[in-house]
C-alpha positions as a printed Julia matrix, in Angstrom:
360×3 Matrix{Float64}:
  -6.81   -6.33  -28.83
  -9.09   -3.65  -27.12
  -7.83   -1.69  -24.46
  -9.45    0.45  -21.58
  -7.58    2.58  -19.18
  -9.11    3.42  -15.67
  -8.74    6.6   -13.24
 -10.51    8.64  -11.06
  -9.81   11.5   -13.32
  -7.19   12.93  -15.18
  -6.14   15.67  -13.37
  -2.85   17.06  -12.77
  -0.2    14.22  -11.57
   2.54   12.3   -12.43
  -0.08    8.42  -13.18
  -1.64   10.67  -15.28
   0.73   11.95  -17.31
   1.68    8.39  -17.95
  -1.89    7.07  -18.68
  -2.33    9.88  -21.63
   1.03    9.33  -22.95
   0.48    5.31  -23.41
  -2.83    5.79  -24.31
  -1.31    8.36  -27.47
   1.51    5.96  -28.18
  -1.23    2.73  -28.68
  -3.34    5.13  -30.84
  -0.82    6.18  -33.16
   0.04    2.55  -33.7
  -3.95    2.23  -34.53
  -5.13    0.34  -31.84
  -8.72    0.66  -30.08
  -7.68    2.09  -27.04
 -10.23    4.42  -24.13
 -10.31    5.51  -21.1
 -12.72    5.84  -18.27
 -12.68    8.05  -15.74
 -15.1     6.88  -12.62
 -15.06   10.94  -11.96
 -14.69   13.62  -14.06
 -12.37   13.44  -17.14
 -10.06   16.2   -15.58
  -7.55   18.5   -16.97
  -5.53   16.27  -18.97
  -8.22   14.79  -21.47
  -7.76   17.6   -23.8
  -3.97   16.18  -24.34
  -5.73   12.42  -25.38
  -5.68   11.8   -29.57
  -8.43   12.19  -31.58
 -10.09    9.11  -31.37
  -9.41    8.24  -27.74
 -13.15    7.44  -26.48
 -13.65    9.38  -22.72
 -16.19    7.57  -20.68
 -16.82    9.22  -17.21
 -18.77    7.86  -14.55
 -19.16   11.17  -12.86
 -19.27    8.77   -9.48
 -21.1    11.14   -6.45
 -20.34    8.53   -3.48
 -18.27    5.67   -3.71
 -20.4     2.33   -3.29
 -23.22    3.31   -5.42
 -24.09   -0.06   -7.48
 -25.66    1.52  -10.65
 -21.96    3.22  -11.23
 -20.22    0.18  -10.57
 -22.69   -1.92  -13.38
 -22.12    0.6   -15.55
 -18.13    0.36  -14.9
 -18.67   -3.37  -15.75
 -20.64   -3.29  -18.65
 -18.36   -0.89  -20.37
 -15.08   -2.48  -19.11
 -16.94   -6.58  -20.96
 -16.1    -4.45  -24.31
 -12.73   -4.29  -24.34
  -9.71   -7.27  -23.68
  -7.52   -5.47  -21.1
  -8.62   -3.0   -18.88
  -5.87   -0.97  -17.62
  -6.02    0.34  -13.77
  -3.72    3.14  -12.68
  -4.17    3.73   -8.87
  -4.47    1.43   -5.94
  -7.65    2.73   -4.73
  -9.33    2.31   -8.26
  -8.54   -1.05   -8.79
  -9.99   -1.96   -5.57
 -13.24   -0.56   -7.4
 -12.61   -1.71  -10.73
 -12.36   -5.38   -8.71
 -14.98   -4.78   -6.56
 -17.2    -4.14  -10.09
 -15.94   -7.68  -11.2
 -16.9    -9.41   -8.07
 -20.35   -8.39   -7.98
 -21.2    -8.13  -11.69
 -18.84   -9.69  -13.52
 -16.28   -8.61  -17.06
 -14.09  -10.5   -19.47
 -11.48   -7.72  -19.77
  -7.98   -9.18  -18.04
  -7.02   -6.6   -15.53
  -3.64   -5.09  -14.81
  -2.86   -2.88  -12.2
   0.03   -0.34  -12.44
   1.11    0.71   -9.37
   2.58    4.1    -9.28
   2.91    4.31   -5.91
   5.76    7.47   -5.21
   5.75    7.87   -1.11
   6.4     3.89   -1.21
  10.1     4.24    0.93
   7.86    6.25    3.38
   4.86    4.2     3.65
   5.32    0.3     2.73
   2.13   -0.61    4.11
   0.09   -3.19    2.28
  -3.67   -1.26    1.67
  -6.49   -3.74    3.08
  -7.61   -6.52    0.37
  -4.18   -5.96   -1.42
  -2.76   -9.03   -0.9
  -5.67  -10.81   -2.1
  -6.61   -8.51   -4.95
  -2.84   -8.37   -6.57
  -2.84  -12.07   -6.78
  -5.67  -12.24   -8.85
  -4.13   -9.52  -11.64
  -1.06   -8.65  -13.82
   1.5    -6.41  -11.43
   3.08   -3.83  -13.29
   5.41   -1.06  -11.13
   7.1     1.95  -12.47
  10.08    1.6   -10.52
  11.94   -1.37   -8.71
  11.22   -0.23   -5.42
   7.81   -1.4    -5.8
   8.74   -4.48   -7.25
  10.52   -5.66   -3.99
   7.38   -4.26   -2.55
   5.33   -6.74   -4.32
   7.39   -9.1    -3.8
   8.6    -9.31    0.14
   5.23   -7.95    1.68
   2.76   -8.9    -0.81
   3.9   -12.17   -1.78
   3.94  -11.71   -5.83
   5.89  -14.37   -7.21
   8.78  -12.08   -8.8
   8.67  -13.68  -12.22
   4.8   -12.41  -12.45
   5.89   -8.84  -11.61
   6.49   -6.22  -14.57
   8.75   -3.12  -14.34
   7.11   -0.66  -16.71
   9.47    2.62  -16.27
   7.97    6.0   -17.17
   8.48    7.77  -20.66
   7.46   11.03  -21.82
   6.76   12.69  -25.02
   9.13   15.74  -25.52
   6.77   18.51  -27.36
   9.05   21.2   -28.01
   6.36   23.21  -30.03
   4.35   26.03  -28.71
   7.56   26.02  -26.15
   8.12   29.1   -25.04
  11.25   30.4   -26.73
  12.27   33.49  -24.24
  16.0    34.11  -23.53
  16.68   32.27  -20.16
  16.48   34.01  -16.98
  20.17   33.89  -15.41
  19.94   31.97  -12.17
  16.36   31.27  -12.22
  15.19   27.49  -10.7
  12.61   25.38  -11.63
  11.4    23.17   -9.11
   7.95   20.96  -10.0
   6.35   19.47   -7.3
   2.66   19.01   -6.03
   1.81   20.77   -2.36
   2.93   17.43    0.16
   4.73   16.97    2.52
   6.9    14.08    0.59
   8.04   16.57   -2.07
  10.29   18.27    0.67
   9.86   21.77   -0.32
  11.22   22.6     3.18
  14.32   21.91    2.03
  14.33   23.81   -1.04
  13.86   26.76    1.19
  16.18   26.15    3.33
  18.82   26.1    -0.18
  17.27   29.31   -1.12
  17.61   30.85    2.27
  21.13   29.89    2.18
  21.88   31.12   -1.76
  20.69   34.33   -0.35
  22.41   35.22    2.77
  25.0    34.2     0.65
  24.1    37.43   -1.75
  23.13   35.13   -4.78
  20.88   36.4    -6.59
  18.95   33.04   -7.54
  15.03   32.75   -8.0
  13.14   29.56   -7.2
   9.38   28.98   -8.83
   7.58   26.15   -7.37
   4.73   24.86   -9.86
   2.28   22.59   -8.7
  -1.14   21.96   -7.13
  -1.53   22.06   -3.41
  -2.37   18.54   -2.47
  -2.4    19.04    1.67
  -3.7    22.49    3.14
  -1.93   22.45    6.63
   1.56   21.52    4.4
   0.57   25.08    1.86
   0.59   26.84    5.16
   3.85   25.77    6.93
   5.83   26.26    3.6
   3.95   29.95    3.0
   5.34   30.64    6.76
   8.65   29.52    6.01
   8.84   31.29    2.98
   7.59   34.86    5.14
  10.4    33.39    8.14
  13.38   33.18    5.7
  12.67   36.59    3.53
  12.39   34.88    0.29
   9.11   36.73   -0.55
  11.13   38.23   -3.43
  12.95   35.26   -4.28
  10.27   31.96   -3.7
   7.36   32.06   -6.07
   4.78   29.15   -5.84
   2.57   28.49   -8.8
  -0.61   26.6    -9.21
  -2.05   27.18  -12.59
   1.17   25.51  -15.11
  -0.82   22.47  -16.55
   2.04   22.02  -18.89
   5.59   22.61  -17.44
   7.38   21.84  -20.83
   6.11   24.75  -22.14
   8.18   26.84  -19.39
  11.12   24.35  -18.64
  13.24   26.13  -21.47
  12.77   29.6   -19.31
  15.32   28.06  -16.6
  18.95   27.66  -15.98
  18.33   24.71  -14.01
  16.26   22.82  -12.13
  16.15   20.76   -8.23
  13.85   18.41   -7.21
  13.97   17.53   -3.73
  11.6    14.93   -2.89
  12.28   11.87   -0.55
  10.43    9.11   -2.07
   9.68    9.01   -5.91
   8.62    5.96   -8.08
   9.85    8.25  -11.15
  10.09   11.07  -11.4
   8.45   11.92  -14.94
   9.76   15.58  -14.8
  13.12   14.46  -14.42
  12.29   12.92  -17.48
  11.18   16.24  -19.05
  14.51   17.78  -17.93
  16.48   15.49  -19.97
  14.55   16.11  -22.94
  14.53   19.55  -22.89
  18.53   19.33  -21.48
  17.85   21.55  -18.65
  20.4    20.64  -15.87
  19.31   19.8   -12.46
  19.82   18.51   -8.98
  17.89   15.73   -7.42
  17.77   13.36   -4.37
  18.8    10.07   -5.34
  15.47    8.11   -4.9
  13.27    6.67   -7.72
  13.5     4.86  -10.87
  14.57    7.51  -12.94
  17.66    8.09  -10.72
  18.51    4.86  -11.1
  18.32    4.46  -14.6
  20.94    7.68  -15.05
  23.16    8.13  -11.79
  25.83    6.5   -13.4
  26.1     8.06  -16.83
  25.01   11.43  -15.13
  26.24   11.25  -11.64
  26.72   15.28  -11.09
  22.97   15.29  -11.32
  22.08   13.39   -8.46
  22.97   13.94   -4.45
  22.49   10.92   -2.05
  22.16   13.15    1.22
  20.27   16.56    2.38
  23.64   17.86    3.13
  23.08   21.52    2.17
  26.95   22.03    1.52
  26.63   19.79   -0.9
  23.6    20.98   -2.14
  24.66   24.7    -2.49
  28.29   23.12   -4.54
  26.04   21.45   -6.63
  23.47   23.96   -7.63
  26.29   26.8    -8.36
  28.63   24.5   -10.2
  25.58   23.92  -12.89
  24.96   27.29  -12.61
  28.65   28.82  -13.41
  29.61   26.17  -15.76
  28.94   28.14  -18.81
  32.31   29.86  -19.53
  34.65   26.49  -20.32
  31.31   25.01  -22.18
  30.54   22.25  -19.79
  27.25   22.95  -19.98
  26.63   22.25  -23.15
  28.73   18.97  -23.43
  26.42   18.06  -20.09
  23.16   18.89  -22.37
  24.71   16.76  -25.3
  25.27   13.82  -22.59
  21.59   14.25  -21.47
  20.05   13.92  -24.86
  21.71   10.71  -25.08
  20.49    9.36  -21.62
  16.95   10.59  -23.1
  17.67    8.96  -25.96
  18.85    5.1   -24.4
  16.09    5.18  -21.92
  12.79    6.62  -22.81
  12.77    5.7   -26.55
   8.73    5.17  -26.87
   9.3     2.05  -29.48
  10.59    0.27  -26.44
   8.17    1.4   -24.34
   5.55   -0.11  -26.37
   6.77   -3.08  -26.39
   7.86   -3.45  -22.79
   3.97   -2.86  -22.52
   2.6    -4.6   -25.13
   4.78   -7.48  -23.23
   2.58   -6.85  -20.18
  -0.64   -7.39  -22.34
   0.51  -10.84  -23.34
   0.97  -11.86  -19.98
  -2.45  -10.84  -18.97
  -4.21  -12.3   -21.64
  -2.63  -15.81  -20.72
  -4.55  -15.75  -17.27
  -7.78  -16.36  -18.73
């Protein structure tokens, strides 16, 4: 079996994250597995496995037919080809329509802002039908099911995995109260919020730090939280950083972490946090919540209620004395363990491949 993966590109973002780290796990079980990129190949190419095959289309505007015969012809190689965002598998089927491949599609819908915006994109309803469903989280699923239509017996639920590197991890003694928060620049991360939790730690004289790492996805959204951060005083406290392509490299630097966004189909780096045990706080929404709320319930906070918030944050980050935090680490390793194993993984997926292959 021959297996292609499509993006736009693989630049920094949670779909593809995923789409490098399935892509590694196939290799190192020897399979013929590529990708194709209809832009650029983007950041996160340089993280793909030696032989890993990176076609890029290097697409200028989006209907041009020579880049969507070319998309064809290389896609007719391989047995499955592998779509990872709504938008390009509307082009990867659009290719199909007008010039035809034998590769099976599947389309893995990553879909985070999904309890914010369940609108079914034009041509979805149609399109779906006509592929193998896979969703990272079970929101999405009843998504595909109730306002698509998908049968729910021909709907996959492929949850996210990582792959812990903990070399070339920065090693530096921790910095005593310092947060991590990851999050891209939009408005559905909620950064607000975090704010408002910092602005609160500090009129309460704690001396906490928060660095935000990610890219700024919406320009107007940059703004408003730069202003907020100048509003509340945290100019000493509040740093924002763009240029972390790898956060596992920093994650050990922290006492803890939040993550404060209110829609998520995983979160991957909640993911990370359990494999590097870094405790954190997040908003219960997403599949990864799911999976652990109940063996690691002290992690997760079903409301924006910042007293709650602010007990939550400084009980992780005064648990040290009694050793709690270290019998919460030892707990997280095992959630790592029972959930993201990648044998499992690979087979949930290689699962998925089976299916698709019956539809010719």
């Amino acid at each position: 079996m021959k297996i292609v993966h499509v993006i736009d590109t693989l630049n920094i973002g949670g779909a593809e994250r995923v789409l490098v780290t399935l892509c590694n796990i196939f290799r190192q079980r020897k399979y013929e597995i590529d990708v194709l990129t209809i832009l650029t190949p983007g950041k996160y190419a340089d993280e793909l496995l030696p032989g890993i095959k990176v076609y890029a289309l290097n697409r200028k505007w989006k209907f041009n037919p020579l880049k969507l015969y070319r998309l064809s012809r290389i896609v007719n190689r391989y047995d499955i080809v592998h779509v990872h965002m709504r938008y390009d598998l509307r082009y990867v089927f659009l290719a199909k329509v007008l010039f035809g491949f034998k590769a099976q599609i599947v389309s893995h819908d990553h879909y985070g802002d999904i309890m914010i915006d369940p609108a079914v994109p034009k041509f979805s309803k149609y399109i779906l039908k006509k592929v193998t469903y896979v969703a990272v989280s079970r929101d999405l699923i009843e998504w595909a099911v109730n306002k698509v239509g998908l049968p729910r017996e021909e709907t996959f639920l492929l949850s996210n995995i990582v792959q812990i590197n903990k070399e070339n991890v920065s090693r530096n003694d921790v910095k005593q109260g310092a947060i991590l928060m990851v999050a891209n620049i939009r408005p559905a991360k909620n950064i607000e919020f975090a704010l408002q939790l910092m602005k609160a730690f500090n009129e309460n004289g704690n001396q906490y730090t928060l660095d935000i790492v990610g890219q700024i996805n919406d320009t107007e959204y940059y703004q408003k939280i730069l202003k907020m951060i100048s509003q509340y005083q945290l100019d000493d406290k509040v740093k924002l950083i763009h240029d972390c392509y790898n956060v596992q490299t920093i994650i050990p630097k922290y006492s803890m972490a939040i993550h404060t966004a209110k829609s998520e189909s995983g979160p991957l780096v909640l993911i990370e946090y359990l494999g590097h045990s870094i405790p954190f706080v997040a908003f219960k929404t997403g599949r990864v919540v799911e999976q652990i709320q109940n063996e690691l319930p002290e992690l997760i906070n079903s409301t924006f209620n910042l007293e709650e918030w602010i007990s939550s944050v400084n009980r992780l980050l005064e648990e040290n004395e009694m050793g709690l935090k270290e019998r919460l680490k030892a707990r997280m390793k095992e959630v790592f363990i029972k959930y993201y194993s990648e044998d499992n993984y690979y087979k949930d997926c290689l699962n998925v491949y089976g299916r698709a292959l019956k539809m010719k």
